[in-house]
C-alpha angles and dihedrals in degrees: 000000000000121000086227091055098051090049089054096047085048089060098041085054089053098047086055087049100045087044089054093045089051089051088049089051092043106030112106123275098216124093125256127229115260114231122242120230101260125175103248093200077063086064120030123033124242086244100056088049096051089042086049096050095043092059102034093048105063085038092065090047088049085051097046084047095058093049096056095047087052088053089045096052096043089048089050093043086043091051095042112030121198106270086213099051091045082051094062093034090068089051103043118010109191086040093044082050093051095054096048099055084047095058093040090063095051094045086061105040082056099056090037084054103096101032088049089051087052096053085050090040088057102042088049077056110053090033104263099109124051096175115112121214104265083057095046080044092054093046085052089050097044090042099056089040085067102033099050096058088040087060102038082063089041090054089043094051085045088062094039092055089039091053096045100040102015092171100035100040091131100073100056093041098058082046075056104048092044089051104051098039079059090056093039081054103055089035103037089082098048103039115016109028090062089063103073100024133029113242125205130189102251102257123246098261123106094296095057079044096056093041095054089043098048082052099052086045089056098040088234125139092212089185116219117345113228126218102208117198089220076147081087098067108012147017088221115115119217145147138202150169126244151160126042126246120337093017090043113138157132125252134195128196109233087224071068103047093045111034098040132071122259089244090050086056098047098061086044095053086043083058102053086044092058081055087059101039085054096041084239091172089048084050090053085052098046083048084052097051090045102046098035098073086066103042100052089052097055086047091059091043087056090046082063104047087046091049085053083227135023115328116281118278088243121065093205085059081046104044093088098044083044089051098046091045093056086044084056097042087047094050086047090058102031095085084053102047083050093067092052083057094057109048079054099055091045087052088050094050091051096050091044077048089045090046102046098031088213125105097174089087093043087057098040091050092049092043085056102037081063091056101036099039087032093230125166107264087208111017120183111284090223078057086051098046087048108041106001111128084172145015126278127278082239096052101049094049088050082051089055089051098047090050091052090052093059107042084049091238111154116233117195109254120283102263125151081228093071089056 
Protein backbone atom coordinates (compact mmCIF):
# COMPACT_ATOMS: atom_id res chain seq x y z
CA UNK A 1 0.00 0.00 0.00
CA UNK A 2 1.12 3.69 -0.58
CA UNK A 3 2.85 5.48 1.89
CA UNK A 4 0.53 8.16 1.22
CA UNK A 5 -2.69 5.68 1.92
CA UNK A 6 -1.62 4.40 5.16
CA UNK A 7 -0.98 7.59 6.24
CA UNK A 8 -4.51 8.52 5.29
CA UNK A 9 -6.24 5.35 7.06
CA UNK A 10 -3.98 6.26 10.16
CA UNK A 11 -5.69 9.62 10.31
CA UNK A 12 -9.16 8.45 9.59
CA UNK A 13 -8.60 6.01 12.61
CA UNK A 14 -7.69 8.73 14.58
CA UNK A 15 -10.72 11.14 13.58
CA UNK A 16 -12.98 8.33 14.68
CA UNK A 17 -10.86 8.15 17.99
CA UNK A 18 -10.61 11.71 18.77
CA UNK A 19 -14.54 11.96 17.84
CA UNK A 20 -15.32 9.03 20.50
CA UNK A 21 -13.12 10.54 23.06
CA UNK A 22 -14.93 13.93 22.53
CA UNK A 23 -18.55 11.97 23.02
CA UNK A 24 -17.07 10.30 26.32
CA UNK A 25 -16.07 13.63 27.47
CA UNK A 26 -19.80 15.37 26.24
CA UNK A 27 -22.33 12.69 26.56
CA UNK A 28 -24.57 13.20 29.53
CA UNK A 29 -23.67 12.06 33.04
CA UNK A 30 -27.15 11.07 34.16
CA UNK A 31 -28.41 7.94 33.90
CA UNK A 32 -30.85 6.87 31.38
CA UNK A 33 -33.68 5.18 31.93
CA UNK A 34 -33.48 1.75 31.32
CA UNK A 35 -36.26 0.38 29.06
CA UNK A 36 -38.62 -2.09 30.21
CA UNK A 37 -39.29 -5.31 28.02
CA UNK A 38 -42.59 -4.34 26.32
CA UNK A 39 -44.42 -6.48 23.56
CA UNK A 40 -44.04 -4.19 20.27
CA UNK A 41 -46.90 -5.93 18.48
CA UNK A 42 -48.88 -4.11 22.04
CA UNK A 43 -48.01 -1.09 20.67
CA UNK A 44 -47.77 -0.76 17.12
CA UNK A 45 -49.68 -2.43 15.06
CA UNK A 46 -48.30 -5.06 12.35
CA UNK A 47 -49.73 -2.59 9.63
CA UNK A 48 -47.97 0.56 10.59
CA UNK A 49 -44.77 -1.38 10.70
CA UNK A 50 -45.14 -2.93 7.36
CA UNK A 51 -46.40 0.56 5.98
CA UNK A 52 -43.27 2.08 7.74
CA UNK A 53 -40.69 -0.44 6.21
CA UNK A 54 -42.13 -0.38 2.77
CA UNK A 55 -41.56 3.40 2.42
CA UNK A 56 -38.25 3.91 4.43
CA UNK A 57 -36.70 1.28 2.87
CA UNK A 58 -36.55 2.20 -0.45
CA UNK A 59 -35.87 5.80 0.94
CA UNK A 60 -32.54 4.69 2.48
CA UNK A 61 -31.53 2.86 -0.98
CA UNK A 62 -32.50 6.13 -2.81
CA UNK A 63 -30.11 7.93 -0.18
CA UNK A 64 -27.16 5.45 -0.48
CA UNK A 65 -27.67 5.85 -4.03
CA UNK A 66 -27.17 9.40 -3.99
CA UNK A 67 -24.28 9.15 -2.17
CA UNK A 68 -22.56 6.95 -4.45
CA UNK A 69 -23.44 8.98 -7.53
CA UNK A 70 -21.98 12.08 -5.64
CA UNK A 71 -18.47 9.81 -4.98
CA UNK A 72 -18.59 8.68 -8.60
CA UNK A 73 -18.88 12.11 -10.04
CA UNK A 74 -15.99 13.89 -7.48
CA UNK A 75 -13.48 10.87 -8.32
CA UNK A 76 -14.14 11.42 -12.07
CA UNK A 77 -13.90 15.62 -11.71
CA UNK A 78 -10.47 14.93 -9.14
CA UNK A 79 -8.97 12.79 -11.65
CA UNK A 80 -9.89 15.16 -14.76
CA UNK A 81 -10.03 18.70 -13.83
CA UNK A 82 -11.99 21.54 -16.28
CA UNK A 83 -9.35 22.82 -18.72
CA UNK A 84 -11.09 25.92 -18.55
CA UNK A 85 -11.27 26.31 -14.69
CA UNK A 86 -7.45 25.28 -14.31
CA UNK A 87 -7.04 27.86 -16.85
CA UNK A 88 -8.39 30.65 -14.60
CA UNK A 89 -6.96 29.16 -11.60
CA UNK A 90 -3.57 29.93 -12.81
CA UNK A 91 -4.66 33.57 -13.42
CA UNK A 92 -6.60 34.32 -10.47
CA UNK A 93 -6.49 31.78 -7.52
CA UNK A 94 -9.35 32.71 -4.88
CA UNK A 95 -11.82 33.55 -8.26
CA UNK A 96 -10.67 30.32 -10.15
CA UNK A 97 -11.58 28.66 -6.74
CA UNK A 98 -15.03 30.30 -6.61
CA UNK A 99 -16.00 29.21 -9.62
CA UNK A 100 -15.08 26.06 -9.14
CA UNK A 101 -17.18 25.28 -5.65
CA UNK A 102 -20.08 26.91 -7.46
CA UNK A 103 -20.05 24.76 -10.01
CA UNK A 104 -19.40 21.95 -7.85
CA UNK A 105 -22.43 22.44 -6.26
CA UNK A 106 -24.36 22.54 -9.32
CA UNK A 107 -22.87 19.93 -10.62
CA UNK A 108 -24.15 18.13 -7.79
CA UNK A 109 -27.90 19.55 -7.24
CA UNK A 110 -28.27 18.36 -11.19
CA UNK A 111 -27.36 15.11 -10.83
CA UNK A 112 -29.15 14.98 -7.52
CA UNK A 113 -32.05 16.21 -9.49
CA UNK A 114 -33.99 12.91 -10.31
CA UNK A 115 -33.23 10.81 -7.20
CA UNK A 116 -34.12 13.43 -5.36
CA UNK A 117 -37.75 13.71 -7.59
CA UNK A 118 -38.30 9.83 -6.79
CA UNK A 119 -37.85 10.17 -2.99
CA UNK A 120 -40.65 13.27 -3.33
CA UNK A 121 -42.70 11.11 -5.94
CA UNK A 122 -42.96 8.31 -3.26
CA UNK A 123 -43.68 10.33 -0.01
CA UNK A 124 -46.70 12.42 -2.18
CA UNK A 125 -47.67 9.01 -2.56
CA UNK A 126 -47.88 7.42 0.69
CA UNK A 127 -49.11 10.95 2.34
CA UNK A 128 -46.06 12.38 3.72
CA UNK A 129 -45.59 15.00 1.46
CA UNK A 130 -48.42 17.62 0.50
CA UNK A 131 -46.21 19.76 -1.65
CA UNK A 132 -47.08 19.70 -5.67
CA UNK A 133 -44.62 19.98 -7.98
CA UNK A 134 -44.52 24.05 -8.91
CA UNK A 135 -43.87 24.49 -4.64
CA UNK A 136 -40.97 21.44 -4.38
CA UNK A 137 -39.69 23.34 -7.82
CA UNK A 138 -39.53 26.59 -6.10
CA UNK A 139 -37.44 24.90 -2.61
CA UNK A 140 -35.03 23.52 -5.08
CA UNK A 141 -34.77 26.74 -6.58
CA UNK A 142 -34.48 28.75 -3.32
CA UNK A 143 -32.32 26.33 -2.03
CA UNK A 144 -29.66 26.33 -4.78
CA UNK A 145 -29.90 29.97 -4.95
CA UNK A 146 -28.45 29.89 -1.47
CA UNK A 147 -26.14 26.82 -1.63
CA UNK A 148 -24.24 27.71 -4.83
CA UNK A 149 -22.85 31.30 -3.49
CA UNK A 150 -22.25 29.58 0.00
CA UNK A 151 -19.91 27.21 -1.81
CA UNK A 152 -18.36 29.34 -4.10
CA UNK A 153 -16.89 31.22 -0.44
CA UNK A 154 -16.40 28.17 0.86
CA UNK A 155 -14.16 27.13 -2.42
CA UNK A 156 -12.42 30.60 -2.24
CA UNK A 157 -11.50 30.26 1.80
CA UNK A 158 -10.40 26.83 0.95
CA UNK A 159 -7.65 28.49 -1.48
CA UNK A 160 -6.95 31.04 0.67
CA UNK A 161 -6.11 28.50 3.58
CA UNK A 162 -4.37 26.15 0.92
CA UNK A 163 -1.89 29.45 -0.51
CA UNK A 164 -0.87 30.77 2.98
CA UNK A 165 -0.30 26.98 5.06
CA UNK A 166 -0.13 24.52 2.17
CA UNK A 167 0.98 21.63 4.53
CA UNK A 168 -0.83 22.44 7.40
CA UNK A 169 -4.31 23.63 5.75
CA UNK A 170 -6.27 21.42 8.18
CA UNK A 171 -5.86 23.37 11.33
CA UNK A 172 -7.16 26.53 10.27
CA UNK A 173 -9.70 25.08 8.52
CA UNK A 174 -11.36 23.08 11.52
CA UNK A 175 -10.77 27.15 13.73
CA UNK A 176 -12.90 28.07 10.49
CA UNK A 177 -15.82 25.33 10.47
CA UNK A 178 -16.34 25.69 13.69
CA UNK A 179 -16.57 29.41 13.20
CA UNK A 180 -18.67 29.73 10.84
CA UNK A 181 -21.32 26.71 12.03
CA UNK A 182 -21.38 28.98 15.14
CA UNK A 183 -22.37 31.82 13.03
CA UNK A 184 -24.69 29.69 10.90
CA UNK A 185 -26.09 28.84 14.28
CA UNK A 186 -26.89 32.16 15.68
CA UNK A 187 -27.99 33.49 11.71
CA UNK A 188 -29.63 30.47 10.22
CA UNK A 189 -33.27 31.57 12.26
CA UNK A 190 -33.31 34.81 11.39
CA UNK A 191 -32.14 34.75 7.94
CA UNK A 192 -32.20 31.79 6.50
CA UNK A 193 -34.92 29.70 8.06
CA UNK A 194 -37.88 32.52 6.76
CA UNK A 195 -37.11 31.85 3.73
CA UNK A 196 -38.50 28.54 3.23
CA UNK A 197 -41.45 28.54 6.06
CA UNK A 198 -43.56 31.31 7.61
CA UNK A 199 -42.98 31.71 11.74
CA UNK A 200 -45.35 33.06 14.05
CA UNK A 201 -44.92 33.94 17.56
CA UNK A 202 -47.07 31.09 19.39
CA UNK A 203 -50.46 33.09 20.41
CA UNK A 204 -51.50 33.80 24.26
CA UNK A 205 -53.98 30.98 24.67
CA UNK A 206 -53.10 27.42 26.94
CA UNK A 207 -50.71 26.48 24.99
CA UNK A 208 -48.73 29.56 25.35
CA UNK A 209 -49.75 28.90 28.95
CA UNK A 210 -48.25 25.32 29.15
CA UNK A 211 -45.31 26.24 27.32
CA UNK A 212 -44.34 29.32 29.71
CA UNK A 213 -45.25 27.03 32.93
CA UNK A 214 -43.28 23.90 31.91
CA UNK A 215 -40.21 26.67 31.51
CA UNK A 216 -40.45 28.26 34.90
CA UNK A 217 -40.71 24.72 36.25
CA UNK A 218 -37.53 23.88 34.58
CA UNK A 219 -35.73 27.01 35.27
CA UNK A 220 -35.14 27.28 31.92
CA UNK A 221 -35.34 31.16 29.55
CA UNK A 222 -36.57 29.29 26.30
CA UNK A 223 -36.40 32.30 24.59
CA UNK A 224 -39.32 32.97 21.96
CA UNK A 225 -41.57 29.76 20.87
CA UNK A 226 -42.02 29.47 16.94
CA UNK A 227 -45.33 28.32 15.01
CA UNK A 228 -43.87 26.80 11.78
CA UNK A 229 -46.20 26.40 8.87
CA UNK A 230 -44.42 22.68 8.02
CA UNK A 231 -48.46 22.15 6.84
CA UNK A 232 -47.20 23.51 3.84
CA UNK A 233 -44.90 20.65 2.85
CA UNK A 234 -45.79 17.42 5.23
CA UNK A 235 -48.20 15.82 7.49
CA UNK A 236 -45.37 14.82 9.58
CA UNK A 237 -45.29 16.52 13.27
CA UNK A 238 -42.07 17.47 14.75
CA UNK A 239 -40.09 20.26 17.26
CA UNK A 240 -37.11 21.32 17.72
CA UNK A 241 -34.76 23.76 19.27
CA UNK A 242 -32.63 26.14 17.48
CA UNK A 243 -30.39 29.54 17.40
CA UNK A 244 -28.09 30.62 19.98
CA UNK A 245 -28.45 33.62 22.13
CA UNK A 246 -30.44 36.33 21.03
CA UNK A 247 -32.31 34.12 18.22
CA UNK A 248 -32.62 31.19 20.77
CA UNK A 249 -35.99 29.50 20.63
CA UNK A 250 -38.32 26.70 20.46
CA UNK A 251 -40.39 25.75 17.43
CA UNK A 252 -43.40 23.51 16.86
CA UNK A 253 -44.68 22.15 13.56
CA UNK A 254 -48.52 23.06 13.16
CA UNK A 255 -49.09 19.28 11.84
CA UNK A 256 -48.06 19.14 15.87
CA UNK A 257 -50.28 21.78 17.37
CA UNK A 258 -53.36 20.61 15.43
CA UNK A 259 -53.33 17.12 15.00
CA UNK A 260 -52.00 16.14 18.54
CA UNK A 261 -53.63 16.24 22.02
CA UNK A 262 -52.94 18.84 24.38
CA UNK A 263 -51.44 16.25 26.68
CA UNK A 264 -49.06 14.74 23.43
CA UNK A 265 -47.73 18.39 23.06
CA UNK A 266 -47.06 18.98 26.48
CA UNK A 267 -44.49 16.20 26.98
CA UNK A 268 -42.97 17.35 23.63
CA UNK A 269 -42.63 20.79 24.58
CA UNK A 270 -41.29 19.46 28.00
CA UNK A 271 -38.51 17.67 25.59
CA UNK A 272 -37.20 20.58 23.60
CA UNK A 273 -37.15 22.33 26.69
CA UNK A 274 -34.69 19.66 28.36
CA UNK A 275 -32.42 20.64 25.07
CA UNK A 276 -32.50 24.03 26.26
CA UNK A 277 -32.16 23.47 30.16
CA UNK A 278 -28.78 21.34 29.20
CA UNK A 279 -27.56 23.70 26.52
CA UNK A 280 -27.87 20.37 24.07
CA UNK A 281 -27.14 22.72 20.68
CA UNK A 282 -23.89 24.43 22.65
CA UNK A 283 -22.85 20.63 23.41
CA UNK A 284 -23.11 19.71 19.34
CA UNK A 285 -20.83 22.74 18.84
CA UNK A 286 -18.46 22.00 21.41
CA UNK A 287 -18.55 18.07 19.59
CA UNK A 288 -17.89 19.93 16.41
CA UNK A 289 -14.60 22.17 17.79
CA UNK A 290 -13.16 19.05 19.42
CA UNK A 291 -13.55 16.45 16.67
CA UNK A 292 -12.89 18.88 13.50
CA UNK A 293 -9.08 19.31 13.93
CA UNK A 294 -8.88 15.77 13.17
CA UNK A 295 -11.01 15.40 10.73
CA UNK A 296 -9.94 17.79 8.68
CA UNK A 297 -6.71 16.46 8.90
CA UNK A 298 -7.52 13.24 7.91
CA UNK A 299 -9.36 14.77 5.26
CA UNK A 300 -6.25 16.45 4.01
CA UNK A 301 -4.19 13.18 4.53
CA UNK A 302 -6.88 11.38 2.15
CA UNK A 303 -6.65 14.63 -0.61
CA UNK A 304 -3.25 13.50 -0.88
CA UNK A 305 -3.55 9.95 -1.27
CA UNK A 306 -6.04 10.59 -3.62
CA UNK A 307 -3.88 13.08 -5.35
CA UNK A 308 -1.20 10.15 -5.44
CA UNK A 309 1.26 13.05 -4.13
CA UNK A 310 0.81 16.45 -2.26
CA UNK A 311 -2.12 18.13 -2.96
CA UNK A 312 -2.19 20.15 -6.43
CA UNK A 313 -0.68 23.50 -6.52
CA UNK A 314 -4.34 24.94 -7.39
CA UNK A 315 -7.02 24.71 -5.00
CA UNK A 316 -9.98 24.86 -7.93
CA UNK A 317 -7.98 21.12 -9.60
CA UNK A 318 -8.11 20.10 -5.80
CA UNK A 319 -11.93 21.24 -4.57
CA UNK A 320 -13.55 17.78 -5.63
CA UNK A 321 -10.85 15.44 -4.22
CA UNK A 322 -11.06 17.89 -1.11
CA UNK A 323 -14.85 17.43 -1.13
CA UNK A 324 -14.94 13.43 -1.50
CA UNK A 325 -12.23 13.07 1.19
CA UNK A 326 -14.46 15.23 3.99
CA UNK A 327 -17.46 13.18 2.82
CA UNK A 328 -15.25 10.13 3.75
CA UNK A 329 -13.84 11.55 7.03
CA UNK A 330 -17.55 12.58 7.94
CA UNK A 331 -18.97 9.19 7.17
CA UNK A 332 -16.08 7.79 9.18
CA UNK A 333 -17.31 10.01 12.44
CA UNK A 334 -20.99 10.14 11.92
CA UNK A 335 -21.72 6.72 13.64
CA UNK A 336 -19.78 8.18 16.49
CA UNK A 337 -21.41 11.82 16.83
CA UNK A 338 -24.76 9.77 16.79
CA UNK A 339 -24.11 8.33 19.72
CA UNK A 340 -23.53 11.42 21.27
CA UNK A 341 -27.78 12.37 19.80
CA UNK A 342 -29.03 10.03 21.22
CA UNK A 343 -27.86 9.94 24.66
CA UNK A 344 -29.17 13.44 24.45
CA UNK A 345 -32.46 12.69 23.35
CA UNK A 346 -32.76 9.83 25.99
CA UNK A 347 -31.67 12.45 28.69
CA UNK A 348 -34.37 14.85 27.30
CA UNK A 349 -37.13 12.23 27.37
CA UNK A 350 -36.29 11.35 31.12
CA UNK A 351 -36.29 14.83 32.33
CA UNK A 352 -39.90 15.68 30.06
CA UNK A 353 -40.75 12.45 31.85
CA UNK A 354 -39.04 14.13 35.53
CA UNK A 355 -40.96 17.51 34.86
CA UNK A 356 -44.62 16.24 33.92
CA UNK A 357 -44.65 13.37 35.88
CA UNK A 358 -46.88 11.68 33.08
CA UNK A 359 -45.61 8.98 30.48
CA UNK A 360 -49.19 8.20 28.82
CA UNK A 361 -48.62 11.16 26.37
CA UNK A 362 -45.11 10.22 25.74
CA UNK A 363 -46.43 6.83 24.64
CA UNK A 364 -49.23 7.95 22.90
CA UNK A 365 -47.04 10.57 20.89
CA UNK A 366 -44.48 7.99 20.02
CA UNK A 367 -47.16 5.39 19.21
CA UNK A 368 -48.64 8.25 16.54
CA UNK A 369 -45.28 9.88 15.16
CA UNK A 370 -44.77 6.11 13.81
CA UNK A 371 -48.25 6.27 11.91
CA UNK A 372 -48.28 9.45 10.89
CA UNK A 373 -44.15 9.82 9.81
CA UNK A 374 -44.25 6.68 8.99
CA UNK A 375 -40.89 5.79 11.12
CA UNK A 376 -39.73 2.18 12.04
CA UNK A 377 -40.83 1.53 15.16
CA UNK A 378 -37.61 -1.03 15.50
CA UNK A 379 -35.18 -0.38 12.99
CA UNK A 380 -31.74 -2.78 12.73
CA UNK A 381 -29.30 -1.91 15.41
CA UNK A 382 -26.64 -2.10 13.07
CA UNK A 383 -29.38 1.04 11.12
CA UNK A 384 -29.35 2.84 14.59
CA UNK A 385 -25.69 2.66 15.26
CA UNK A 386 -25.17 4.01 11.63
CA UNK A 387 -27.72 6.69 11.02
CA UNK A 388 -29.74 6.99 14.30
CA UNK A 389 -29.86 10.69 15.54
CA UNK A 390 -32.39 9.31 18.19
CA UNK A 391 -33.76 6.29 19.79
CA UNK A 392 -36.37 4.14 18.40
CA UNK A 393 -39.85 4.67 18.53
CA UNK A 394 -39.75 1.26 20.34
CA UNK A 395 -37.13 2.20 22.88
CA UNK A 396 -38.43 5.42 24.11
CA UNK A 397 -41.92 4.07 24.65
CA UNK A 398 -40.24 0.97 26.71
CA UNK A 399 -38.44 3.91 28.59
CA UNK A 400 -42.05 5.47 29.38
CA UNK A 401 -43.10 2.31 30.63
CA UNK A 402 -40.19 1.62 32.76
CA UNK A 403 -40.54 5.19 34.35
CA UNK A 404 -44.11 4.56 35.09
CA UNK A 405 -43.20 1.44 36.70
CA UNK A 406 -40.94 3.21 39.25
CA UNK A 407 -42.49 5.84 40.17
CA UNK A 408 -45.69 3.21 40.71
CA UNK A 409 -48.08 5.48 38.04
CA UNK A 410 -50.86 3.24 36.33
CA UNK A 411 -51.04 3.35 31.98
CA UNK A 412 -54.13 1.95 30.37
CA UNK A 413 -53.40 -1.07 28.99
CA UNK A 414 -51.43 -1.26 25.58
CA UNK A 415 -54.17 -1.68 23.13
CA UNK A 416 -54.09 -0.37 19.20
CA UNK A 417 -57.59 1.04 20.25
CA UNK A 418 -56.17 3.54 22.36
CA UNK A 419 -54.23 4.81 19.48
Amino acid sequence: MPRASVTASLALLGAVATAEAAVLLLRPRERAVTPAKVDREAYFSAADVRRARAYRRPQLVLALADSALAATILVRLARRPAPALIKLSQRRTLLGAAGAGAGLSLTMTAASLPLAAIGHARAVRVGLATQRWPGWLADLARSTAIATPLAGAGGALLAALMGRWPARWWLPGAVAATAISSGFMVLGPVLLDPVFNNFTPLEPGPLRDDVIDLAARAGVRVGEVFEVDASRRTTGANAYVTGLGPTKRVVLFDTLIERFSPAETRIVIAHELAHVRHRDVQRGLALLALAAPAALHAAQRLTEALAGSAPHPSAAESLPAVVLALGAAMAAVGPVSSQLSRAIERRADAFALELTRDPAPLIAFERRIVSQNLADPQPPRWLTALIGSHPPAFERVGAAVAFAQREGIALARAGHENV
